[in-house]
Steps between C-alpha positions, in 0.01 A plus 500: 500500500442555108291873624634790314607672872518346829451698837695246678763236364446203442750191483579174293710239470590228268687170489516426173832474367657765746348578786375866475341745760373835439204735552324778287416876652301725249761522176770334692585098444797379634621128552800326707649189363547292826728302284776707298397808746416723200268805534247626247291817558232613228305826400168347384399802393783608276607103385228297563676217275732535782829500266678792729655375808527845731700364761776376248548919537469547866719223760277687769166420321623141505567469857156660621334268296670210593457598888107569454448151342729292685350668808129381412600134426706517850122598649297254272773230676417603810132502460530153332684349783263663757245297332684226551599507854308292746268670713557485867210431761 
């Protein structure tokens, strides 16, 4: 997760204090606050302190985010509950 650039994403998700879902791509970091629905989007690169939100300038950059993440927790539910599910003989 912490590599400098990523061939594929990879996701995270936190409960502390707000529960927060989000995934990293090469420069890109951006995070979903399941919570108070809030988007955050990050270039690593140019702001690793992450201090510039880039979606706060872009309502489309906020909904593509928000649909890539909330779409992999929808299939990490799915694969949890398939888990889950009793097996049939």
């Amino acid at each position: 997760m912490f590599q400098p650039k990523r061939e594929e994403p990879i996701y995270f998700f936190t409960a502390w204090l707000d529960y927060k879902v989000g995934y990293r791509l090469g420069s890109r970091k951006s995070v979903v606050s399941l919570l108070s629905d809030q988007v955050e989007t990050y270039n690593l690169d140019m702001d690793p302190q992450e201090k510039i939100n880039t979606s706060a300038k872009d309502p489309t950059i906020k909904t593509v985010e928000k649909v890539r993440i909330i779409d992999w927790v929808h299939n990490q539910n799915k694969f949890i509950l398939s888990k889950m599910a009793p097996k049939s003989r």
